[in-house]
C-alpha positions as a Markdown table, in Angstrom:
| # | Residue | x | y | z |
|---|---|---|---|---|
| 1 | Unk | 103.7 | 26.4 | 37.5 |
| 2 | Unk | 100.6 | 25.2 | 35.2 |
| 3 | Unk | 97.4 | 23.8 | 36.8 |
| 4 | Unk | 97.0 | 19.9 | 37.4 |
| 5 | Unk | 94.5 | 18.7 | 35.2 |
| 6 | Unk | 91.5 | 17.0 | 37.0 |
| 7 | Unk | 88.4 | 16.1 | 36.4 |
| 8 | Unk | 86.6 | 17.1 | 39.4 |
| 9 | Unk | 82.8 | 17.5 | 38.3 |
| 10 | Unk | 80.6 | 14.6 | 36.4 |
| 11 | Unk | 77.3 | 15.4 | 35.3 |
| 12 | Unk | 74.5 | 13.7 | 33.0 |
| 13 | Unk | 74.0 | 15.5 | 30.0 |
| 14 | Unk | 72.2 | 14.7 | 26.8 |
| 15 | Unk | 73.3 | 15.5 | 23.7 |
| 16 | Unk | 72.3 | 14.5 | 19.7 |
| 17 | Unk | 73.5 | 11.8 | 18.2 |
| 18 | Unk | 75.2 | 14.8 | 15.5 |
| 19 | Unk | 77.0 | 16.4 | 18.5 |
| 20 | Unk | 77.9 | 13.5 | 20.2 |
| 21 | Unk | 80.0 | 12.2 | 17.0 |
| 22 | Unk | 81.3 | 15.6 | 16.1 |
| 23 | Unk | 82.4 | 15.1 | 20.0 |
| 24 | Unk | 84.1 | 12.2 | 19.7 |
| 25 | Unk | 85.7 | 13.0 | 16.3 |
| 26 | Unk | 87.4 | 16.4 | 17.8 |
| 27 | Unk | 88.2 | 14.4 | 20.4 |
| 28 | Unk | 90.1 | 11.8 | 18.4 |
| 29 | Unk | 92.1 | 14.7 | 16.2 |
| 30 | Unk | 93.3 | 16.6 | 19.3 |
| 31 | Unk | 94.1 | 13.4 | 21.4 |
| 32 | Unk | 92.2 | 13.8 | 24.0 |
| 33 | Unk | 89.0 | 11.8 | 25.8 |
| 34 | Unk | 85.6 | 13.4 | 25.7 |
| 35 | Unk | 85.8 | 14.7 | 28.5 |
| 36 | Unk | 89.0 | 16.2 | 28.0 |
| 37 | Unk | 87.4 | 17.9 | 25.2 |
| 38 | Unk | 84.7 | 19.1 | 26.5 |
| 39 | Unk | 86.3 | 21.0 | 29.4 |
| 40 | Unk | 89.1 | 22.1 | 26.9 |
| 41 | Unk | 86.2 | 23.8 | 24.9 |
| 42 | Unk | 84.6 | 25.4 | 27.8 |
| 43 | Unk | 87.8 | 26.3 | 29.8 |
| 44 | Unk | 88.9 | 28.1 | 26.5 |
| 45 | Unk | 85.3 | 29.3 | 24.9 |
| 46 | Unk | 86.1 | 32.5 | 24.2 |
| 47 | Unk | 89.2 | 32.2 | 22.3 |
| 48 | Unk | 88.1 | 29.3 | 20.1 |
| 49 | Unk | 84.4 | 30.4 | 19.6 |
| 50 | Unk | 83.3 | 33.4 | 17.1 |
| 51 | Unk | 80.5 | 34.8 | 18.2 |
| 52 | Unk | 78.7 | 36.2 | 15.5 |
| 53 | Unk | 78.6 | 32.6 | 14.2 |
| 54 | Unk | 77.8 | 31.4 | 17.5 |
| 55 | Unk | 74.8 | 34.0 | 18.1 |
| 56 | Unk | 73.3 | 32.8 | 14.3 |
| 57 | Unk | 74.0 | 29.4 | 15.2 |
| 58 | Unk | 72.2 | 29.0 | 18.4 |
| 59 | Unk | 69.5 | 31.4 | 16.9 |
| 60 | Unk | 69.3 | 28.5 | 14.0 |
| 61 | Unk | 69.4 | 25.9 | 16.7 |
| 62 | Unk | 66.9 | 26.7 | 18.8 |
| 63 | Unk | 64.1 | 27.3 | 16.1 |
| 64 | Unk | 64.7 | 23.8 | 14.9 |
| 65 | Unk | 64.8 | 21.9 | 18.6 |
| 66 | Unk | 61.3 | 20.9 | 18.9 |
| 67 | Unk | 60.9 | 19.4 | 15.6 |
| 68 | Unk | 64.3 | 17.5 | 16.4 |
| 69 | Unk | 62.9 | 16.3 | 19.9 |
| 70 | Unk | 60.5 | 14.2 | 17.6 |
C-alpha cells in the first residue's frame, strides 16, 4: 500500500534567487509544487544525486558564498 503524501513539516528557508528559479522550473517539468519538489529531491537524494559531482559542487559552492552574500 504506498504512503499518503503529506506535507507535515514547514520551515523558513532562504535560498538564491539562481536556486529558487532552478526550483520552480523543475518543479513546473515534473508537475509538481515546490514543495513537492523539494521533498521529492530529499526523500529520493541518493538515487538522483552523484556524488562526486555533488562533493565538487558543494566544494565550489562554498568557496564562492561569502562573495555572493554581498
Amino acid at each position: 500500500m504506498p504512503k499518503r503524501f503529506r506535507l507535515t513539516r514547514r520551515f523558513p528557508c532562504a535560498m538564491t534567487e539562481d536556486g529558487y528559479r532552478r526550483l520552480k522550473r523543475f518543479a513546473a517539468d515534473a508537475g509538481l509544487d515546490e514543495g513537492e519538489a523539494l521533498s521529492f529531491l530529499f526523500e529520493n537524494f541518493e538515487s538522483v544525486m552523484n556524488h562526486e559531482n555533488l562533493t565538487t559542487r558543494l566544494r565550489l559552492f562554498n568557496s564562492e558564498i561569502d562573495a555572493r552574500k554581498r
